[in-house]
N, C-alpha and C positions, 0 to 999 in steps of 0.2 A: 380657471383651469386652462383657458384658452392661451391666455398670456404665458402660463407655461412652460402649454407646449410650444410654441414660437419659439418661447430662449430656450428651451432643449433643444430645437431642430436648429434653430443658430450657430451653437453651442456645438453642434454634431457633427456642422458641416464645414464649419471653420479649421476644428481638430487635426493636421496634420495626422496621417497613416500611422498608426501604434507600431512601430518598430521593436524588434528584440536584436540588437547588434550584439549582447552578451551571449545570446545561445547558438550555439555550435553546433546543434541537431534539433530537429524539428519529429513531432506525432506528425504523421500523414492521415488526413480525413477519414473519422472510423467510418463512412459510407464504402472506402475505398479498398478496406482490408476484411478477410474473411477467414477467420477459427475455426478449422475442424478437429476432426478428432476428441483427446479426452479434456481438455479444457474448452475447444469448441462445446463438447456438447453441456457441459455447467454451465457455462456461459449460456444458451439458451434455455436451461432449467433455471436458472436465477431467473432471466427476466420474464420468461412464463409465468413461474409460479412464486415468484416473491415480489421485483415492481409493478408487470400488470395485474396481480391479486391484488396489490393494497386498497386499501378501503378508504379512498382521501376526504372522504366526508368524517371518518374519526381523524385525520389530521387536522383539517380546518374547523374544530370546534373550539380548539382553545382560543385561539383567535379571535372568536366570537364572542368569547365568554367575559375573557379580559380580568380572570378573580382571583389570578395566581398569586403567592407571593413566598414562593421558593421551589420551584419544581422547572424542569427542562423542557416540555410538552412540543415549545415551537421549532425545536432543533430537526424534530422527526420529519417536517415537512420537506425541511432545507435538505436533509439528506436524502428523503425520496427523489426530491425533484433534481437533484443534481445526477445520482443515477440515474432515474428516467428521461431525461437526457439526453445524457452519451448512450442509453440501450436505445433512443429513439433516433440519434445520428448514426449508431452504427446497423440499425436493422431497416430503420423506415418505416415503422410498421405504425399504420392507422390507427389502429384502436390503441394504442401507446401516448402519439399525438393528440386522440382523440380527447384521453386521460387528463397529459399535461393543460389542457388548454382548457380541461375544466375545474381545474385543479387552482391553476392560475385564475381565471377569472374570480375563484371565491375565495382566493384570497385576497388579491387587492380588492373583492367588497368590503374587508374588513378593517381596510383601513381607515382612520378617523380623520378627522376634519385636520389637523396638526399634524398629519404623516406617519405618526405607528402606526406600525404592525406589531402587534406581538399577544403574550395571554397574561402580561401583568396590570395589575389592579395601579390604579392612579400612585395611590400611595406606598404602594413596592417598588417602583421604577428605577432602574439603576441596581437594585439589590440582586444577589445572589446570579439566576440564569439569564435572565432579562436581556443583556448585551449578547451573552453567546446568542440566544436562540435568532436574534434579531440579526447577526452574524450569517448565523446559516440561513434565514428568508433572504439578507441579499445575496446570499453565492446562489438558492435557488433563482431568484429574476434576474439575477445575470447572466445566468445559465441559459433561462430560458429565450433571453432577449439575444444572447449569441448567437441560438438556434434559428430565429424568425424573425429578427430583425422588428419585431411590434413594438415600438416607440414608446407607446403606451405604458410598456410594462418597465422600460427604462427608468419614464417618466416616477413612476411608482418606486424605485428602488430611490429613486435621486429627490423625493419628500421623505421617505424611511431617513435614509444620511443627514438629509435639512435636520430632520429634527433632533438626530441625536446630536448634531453638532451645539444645537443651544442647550443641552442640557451639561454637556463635557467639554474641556479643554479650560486652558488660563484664566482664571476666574471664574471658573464656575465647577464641577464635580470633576475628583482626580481620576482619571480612569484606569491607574493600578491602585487606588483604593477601594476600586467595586468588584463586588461578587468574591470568588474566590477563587484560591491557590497564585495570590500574591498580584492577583489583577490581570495572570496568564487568558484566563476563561474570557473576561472582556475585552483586552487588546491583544486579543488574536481575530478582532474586526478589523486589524491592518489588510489582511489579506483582500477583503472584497472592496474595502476604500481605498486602494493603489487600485484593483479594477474598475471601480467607477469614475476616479480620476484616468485612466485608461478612454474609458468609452466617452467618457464627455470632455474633458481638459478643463473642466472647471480646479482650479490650483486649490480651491478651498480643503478639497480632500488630498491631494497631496501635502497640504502643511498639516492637516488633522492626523493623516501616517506621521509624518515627523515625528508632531508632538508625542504619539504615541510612546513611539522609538525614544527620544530625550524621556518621556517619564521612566522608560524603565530601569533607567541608571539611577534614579534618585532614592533615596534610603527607605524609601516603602515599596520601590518595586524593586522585578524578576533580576535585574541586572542580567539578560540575556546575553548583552555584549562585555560587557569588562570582564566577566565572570570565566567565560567563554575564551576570550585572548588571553587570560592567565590560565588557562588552562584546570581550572577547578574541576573536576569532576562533577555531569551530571545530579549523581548521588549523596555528595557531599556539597552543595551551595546553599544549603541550609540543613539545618538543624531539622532531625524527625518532629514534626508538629503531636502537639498532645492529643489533638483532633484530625484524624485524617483528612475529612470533608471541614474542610476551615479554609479561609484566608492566609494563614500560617504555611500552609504545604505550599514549599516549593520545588517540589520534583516530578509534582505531576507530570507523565512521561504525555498523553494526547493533548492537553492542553499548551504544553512546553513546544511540541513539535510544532502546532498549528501557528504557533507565535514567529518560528524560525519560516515557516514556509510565508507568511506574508511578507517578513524582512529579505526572503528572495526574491517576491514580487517586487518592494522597494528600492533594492540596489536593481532590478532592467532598467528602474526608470531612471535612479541620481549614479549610478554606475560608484557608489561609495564602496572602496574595496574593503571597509574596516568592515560592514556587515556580510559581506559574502568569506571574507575570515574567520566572523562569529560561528557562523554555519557548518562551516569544513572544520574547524576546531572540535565544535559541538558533534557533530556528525561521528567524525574519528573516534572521539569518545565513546559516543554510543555505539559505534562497531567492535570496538575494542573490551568495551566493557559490560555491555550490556544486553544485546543480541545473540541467543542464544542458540542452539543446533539447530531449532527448526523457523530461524527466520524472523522472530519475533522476540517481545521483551515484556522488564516489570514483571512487578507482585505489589499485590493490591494496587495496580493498577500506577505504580512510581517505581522510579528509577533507586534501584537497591544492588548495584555492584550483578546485575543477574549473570551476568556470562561465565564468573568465576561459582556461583552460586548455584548453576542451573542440574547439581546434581543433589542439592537438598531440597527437604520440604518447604510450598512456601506455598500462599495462600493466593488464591484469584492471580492466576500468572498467563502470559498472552493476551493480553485482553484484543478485543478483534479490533475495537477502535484503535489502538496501539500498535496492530498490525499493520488497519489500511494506511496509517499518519506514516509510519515508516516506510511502506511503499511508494504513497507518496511526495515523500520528502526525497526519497532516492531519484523516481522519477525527474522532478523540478532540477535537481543536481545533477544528472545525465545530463540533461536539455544543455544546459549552464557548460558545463565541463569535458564531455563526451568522453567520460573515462567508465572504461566498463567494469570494474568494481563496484558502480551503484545500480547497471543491468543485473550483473549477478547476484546483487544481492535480492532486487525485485521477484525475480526467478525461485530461487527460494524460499523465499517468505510466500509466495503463490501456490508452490508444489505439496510445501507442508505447511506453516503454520494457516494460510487462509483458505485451502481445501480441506484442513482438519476441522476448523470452524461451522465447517458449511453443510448443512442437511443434506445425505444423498439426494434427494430431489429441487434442492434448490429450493426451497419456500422457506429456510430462517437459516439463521447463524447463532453459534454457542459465544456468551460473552466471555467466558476464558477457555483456554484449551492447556490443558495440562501435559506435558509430557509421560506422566505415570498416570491412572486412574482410566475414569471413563469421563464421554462427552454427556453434555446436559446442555439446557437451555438456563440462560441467566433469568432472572425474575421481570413481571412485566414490569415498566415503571411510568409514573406520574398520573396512574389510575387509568393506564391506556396500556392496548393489547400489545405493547412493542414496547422495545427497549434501544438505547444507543447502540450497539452492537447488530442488530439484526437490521436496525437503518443504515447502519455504516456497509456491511460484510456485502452488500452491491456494487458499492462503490469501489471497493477493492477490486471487485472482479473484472467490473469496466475499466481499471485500467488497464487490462492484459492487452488488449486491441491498440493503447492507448501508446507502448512502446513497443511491441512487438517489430515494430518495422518504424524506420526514421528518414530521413532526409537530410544531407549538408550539402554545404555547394558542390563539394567534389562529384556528389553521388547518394548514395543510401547505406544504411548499418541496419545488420540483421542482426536484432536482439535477440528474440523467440524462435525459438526452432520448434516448429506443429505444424503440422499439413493445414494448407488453405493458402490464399492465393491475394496477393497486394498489384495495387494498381498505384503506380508512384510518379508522378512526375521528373522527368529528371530536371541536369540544369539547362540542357537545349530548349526546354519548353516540350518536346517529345513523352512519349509515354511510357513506359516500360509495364510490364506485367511479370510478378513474380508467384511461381509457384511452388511450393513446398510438398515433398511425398516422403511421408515418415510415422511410424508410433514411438518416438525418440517422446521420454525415455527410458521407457520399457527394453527399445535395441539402442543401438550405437548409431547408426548409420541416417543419415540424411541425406535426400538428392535438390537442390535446390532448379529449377529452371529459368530460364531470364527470358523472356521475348518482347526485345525494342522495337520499333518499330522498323526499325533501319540499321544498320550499323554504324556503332556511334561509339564515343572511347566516356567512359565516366569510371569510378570507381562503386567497387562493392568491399563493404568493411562488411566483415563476419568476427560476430561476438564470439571469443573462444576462450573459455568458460577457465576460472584459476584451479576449479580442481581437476582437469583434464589433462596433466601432465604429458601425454602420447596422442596431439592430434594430427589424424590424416587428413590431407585437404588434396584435393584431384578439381582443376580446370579444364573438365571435357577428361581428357584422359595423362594430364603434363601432370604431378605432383609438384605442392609447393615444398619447400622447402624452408622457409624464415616461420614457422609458426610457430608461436609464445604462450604460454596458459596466462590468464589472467589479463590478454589483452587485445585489439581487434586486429585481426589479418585483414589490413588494405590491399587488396587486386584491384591495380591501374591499368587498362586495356581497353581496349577497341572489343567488345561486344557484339554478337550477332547472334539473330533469332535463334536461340533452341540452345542456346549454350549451356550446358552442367556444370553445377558445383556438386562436386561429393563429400560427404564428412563423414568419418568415422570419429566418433570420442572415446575418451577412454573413460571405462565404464565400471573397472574393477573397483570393489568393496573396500572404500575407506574406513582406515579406524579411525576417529576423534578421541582423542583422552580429554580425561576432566581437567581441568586445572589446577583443582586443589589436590596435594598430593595425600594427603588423610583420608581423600574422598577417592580410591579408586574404581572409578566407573568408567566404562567405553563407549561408544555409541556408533552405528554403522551407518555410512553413506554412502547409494550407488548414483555417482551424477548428481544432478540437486537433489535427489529425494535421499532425506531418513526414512531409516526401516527401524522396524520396531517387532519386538515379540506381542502377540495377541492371545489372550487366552480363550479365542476358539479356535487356534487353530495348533495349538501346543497342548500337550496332556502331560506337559508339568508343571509345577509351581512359578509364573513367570518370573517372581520375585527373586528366584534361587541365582545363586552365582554361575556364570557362563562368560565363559573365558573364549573368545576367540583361537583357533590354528589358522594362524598367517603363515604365507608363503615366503621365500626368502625374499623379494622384495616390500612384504610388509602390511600386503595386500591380502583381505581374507577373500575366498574362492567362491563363489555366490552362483549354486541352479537354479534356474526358473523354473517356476513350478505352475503345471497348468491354471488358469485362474477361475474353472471350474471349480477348483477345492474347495471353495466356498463365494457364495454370490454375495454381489456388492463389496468384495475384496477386489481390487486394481492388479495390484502386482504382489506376486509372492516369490521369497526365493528360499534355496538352503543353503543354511553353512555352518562351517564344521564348527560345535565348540566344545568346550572340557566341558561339563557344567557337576555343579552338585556341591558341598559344602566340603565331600572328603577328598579335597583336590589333590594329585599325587603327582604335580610338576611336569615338564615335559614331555615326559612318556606318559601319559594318562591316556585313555583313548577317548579318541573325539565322536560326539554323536553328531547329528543333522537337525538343525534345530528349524523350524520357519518363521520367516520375519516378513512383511508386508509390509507396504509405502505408509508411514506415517498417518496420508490423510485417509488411509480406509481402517486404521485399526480404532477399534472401539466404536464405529460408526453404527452400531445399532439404535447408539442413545440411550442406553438400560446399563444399569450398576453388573449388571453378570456380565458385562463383555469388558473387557478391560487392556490396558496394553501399556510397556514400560516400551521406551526408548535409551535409558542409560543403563547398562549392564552391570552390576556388582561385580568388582573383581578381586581377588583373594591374593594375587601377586600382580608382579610389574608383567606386561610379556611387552619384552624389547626382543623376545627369540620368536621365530618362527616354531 
């Protein structure tokens, strides 16, 4: 043990500084940033009452047990822990650390003389979960060893990697022929072995990424890359599997994703521009095709054409794991890129699909979230009180802090518009302090405040959102004038304490049509958030046909309605529609129907509360 640790500490200090020369924006320390308001305060109901509740003595039992031989059990840990975490870098809070650090400890007890970790039995090894789960133990001790620097725990991820390496690669087991959905679920361990190559520089795990990467072009695996620069479609790179949970399925959309986000890690370190191709290729697609109103994708949990699809019936659709992998794969591609098309898509998918997911009090998350119907909780799984989805749906939410505010040379980009208040370094080495005063987006308006230390010239890039077509922006009291939807407003200037930004967005009620034209349904958007009808708060049939009355720009006219009307509802508004089956064109007269933000409808969790988001419609309205 001893000899080791010496060559890890060698080994650590030898390493030249991990450089990212491909990303273009930087997370600023979630110690340094602060959430209020309505996602501030989920953000502190998740980590109250769902990471500091878990119960990590039923996480580290399979571990212990070691008798699996086809179940997920050790994933649950990895993803506690990589939540608990970032909610323990961005609050500090003791008894969070206290958790992690007992958490950790029992697990590397459980590690064996040879370096697993995991809960499969000798003679399962390699089969079915076995690599994911052992996947997600190293993103947890990577995670946690980023936090505290305990060498120890390095040292433990870097015998985990030792030993899977003599079990996998050239000569010895193929690693897209283990486990399942075409060997995605196992080599998407690319991800934490470029970080461990990262933290130690041992190359051994940089060529075990490679090889990974080369297996997947060979005629038993994912073809993630060729498949990808020809431009195949997600949904279409293979053929529907006779069995969904098989080998066979290659569309699984979370494990697909996870695969692409390691081959991002990949290309900071060999700077190979054919995989960060693959990515953007793959990416488009799935925005294009698969990403649907509220942020999210899939049915039964794989990529099926949904975005053209997302106004028929389809089974286990959103799944949350699917959510948080999309947010984070947007994430990683901001960092990369700094095109704000993948802030606003994170935005989004946060507003509705992963606050629709989420228990009003933060203690679980639903594993699909339907657009029609009601919320439920998914089943528990692998004979333990939790499932994939309620250990991921933290994870998602940690990263709102996580781009909310950024860093480039120039200066900083304001992704997230919420009150609360950022402490950013600039490029002087100086400090700046940012505060934010708003319930946006509820209103329109936001005040931003800057206070540098001194008067100093850097840049502030402000995210201005694609569907904001009319935005105001005010420097103290000068209007800009070059402001573009769908792109960031860079102010280059000399800075002094107390200086305003003002923003006014524009706010008015989008329609979205379906795409199919067989299929006319509508759906309404104010800002990021979908609205949606609820049937406790409507006394008719939500199901019935409701036609929008749009105004002659196209925009339907949306009141706010106090949010009294009913508790644990967010936002309500009115607006004008025809509705009813005996629709009588134009001239019909319009009632006031109410609709509510996406993530509060249905939120009781009980089959009587229910709520559509796409509307039946009986003709085309191209008229006001």
């Amino acid at each position: 043990m001893n000899r080791c640790f010496a060559l890890l500490t060698v080994m650590i200090c030898t390493v030249p500084a991990f450089c990212k020369p491909s990303d273009r924006c930087e997370s600023i320390p979630l110690k340094d940033i602060t959430l209020r308001g309505f996602l501030g305060e989920r953000m502190a109901l998740c980590i109250q009452n769902r990471i500091l509740a878990q119960d990590i003595s039923e996480l580290i039992q399979p571990f212990q047990r070691r008798e699996e031989t086809r179940c997920w059990q050790t994933e649950f840990w990895g993803k506690w822990a990589t939540s608990a975490v970032w909610a323990y870098r961005y609050t500090r809070n003791p008894n969070l650390k206290a958790l992690l650090d007992r958490s950790v400890k029992s697990l590397i007890a459980t590690q064996t003389a040879d370096g697993y970790i995991g809960n499969y039995s000798v003679d399962s090894r390699l089969q079915q979960w076995d690599i994911w789960g052992r996947k997600y133990t190293l993103l947890g001790l990577l995670a946690y060893y980023d936090a505290t620097a305990d060498r120890s725990v390095l040292l433990s991820a870097v015998r985990l990697a030792d030993h899977l390496l003599t079990e996998l690669g050239p000569g010895k087991a193929d690693i897209v022929k283990t486990g399942n959905y075409r060997g995605m679920a196992s080599s998407s361990i690319l991800e934490p072995m470029v970080f461990l190559y990262n933290r130690t520089g041992d190359k051994r795990y940089l060529d075990f990424a490679e090889y990974i990467v080369r297996q997947w072009e060979t005629p038993d695996g994912p073809r993630l890359i060729s498949k990808a620069l020809q431009g195949v479609p997600v949904a279409e790179r293979f053929p529907q599997p006779p069995t969904w949970w098989s080998w066979e399925n290659g569309r699984k959309a979370y494990e697909m994703m996870s695969c692409y986000e390691g081959l991002l890690e990949l290309y900071r370190v060999s700077g190979n521009e054919t995989h960060l191709q693959a990515v953007l290729e793959t990416v488009r697609n799935i925005l294009d095709d698969e990403i649907g109103v509220a942020g999210s994708g899939a049915s039964l949990e794989c990529w099926y054409h949904g975005r053209m699809r997302q106004t028929e019936p389809a089974m286990h659709t959103m799944e949350t794991c699917v959510t948080l992998s999309w947010m984070k794969l947007c994430l990683n591609l901001l960092r990369l890129t700094r095109d704000s098309q993948f802030a606003d898509q994170i935005e989004i998918s946060a507003y509705n699909a992963l606050l629709a997911s989420m228990v009003p009090d933060g203690s679980g998350f639903s594993k699909y979230t339907p657009l029609v119907g009601s919320r439920g909780f998914g089943e528990n799984q692998c004979g333990m009180s939790i499932n994939c989805c309620i250990a991921n749906g933290p994870r998602a939410v940690m990263l709102l802090p996580q781009f909310a505010c950024m860093t480039e040379k120039a200066g900083i980009l304001i992704n997230l518009y919420c009150p609360g208040t950022a402490s950013v370094s600039l490029p002087s080495g100086r400090t700046l302090i940012i505060r934010q005063t708003t319930d946006y987006p509820v209103s329109d308006s936001v005040r931003i405040t800057l206070q540098p230390e001194t008067k100093e010239a850097f840049t502030v890039s402000l995210r201005i959102p694609f569907w904001s077509e009319k935005t105001e922006v005010r420097v103290n009291r000068e209007k800009e004038h070059s402001v573009q939807a769908g792109t960031y407003l860079v102010l280059s200037r000399i800075w002094k304490p107390g200086d305003a930004i003002r923003i006014r967005f524009d706010m008015r009620g989008r329609i979205v049509r379906s795409l199919q034209e067989i299929h006319r349904h509508v759906a309404v958007m104010r800002g990021p958030v979908v609205l949606a009808r609820d049937s406790r708060l409507d006394s008719l049939d939500i199901g019935e046909v409701a036609v929008p009355r749009l105004d002659p720009d196209g925009y339907i006219e949306l009141t706010p309605v106090h949010p009294k009307i009913r508790p644990g509802v967010w936002m309500v508004f009115q607006g004008k529609f025809i509705t009813g089956w005996n629709y009588e064109g134009a001239d019909g007269i319009p009632r006031a129907l109410p609709l509510c933000d996406f993530a509060s409808s249905a939120n009781t969790w009980s089959t009587r509360s229910r709520c559509r988001v796409w509307l039946p419609q009986l003709l085309d309205i191209t008229k006001p």
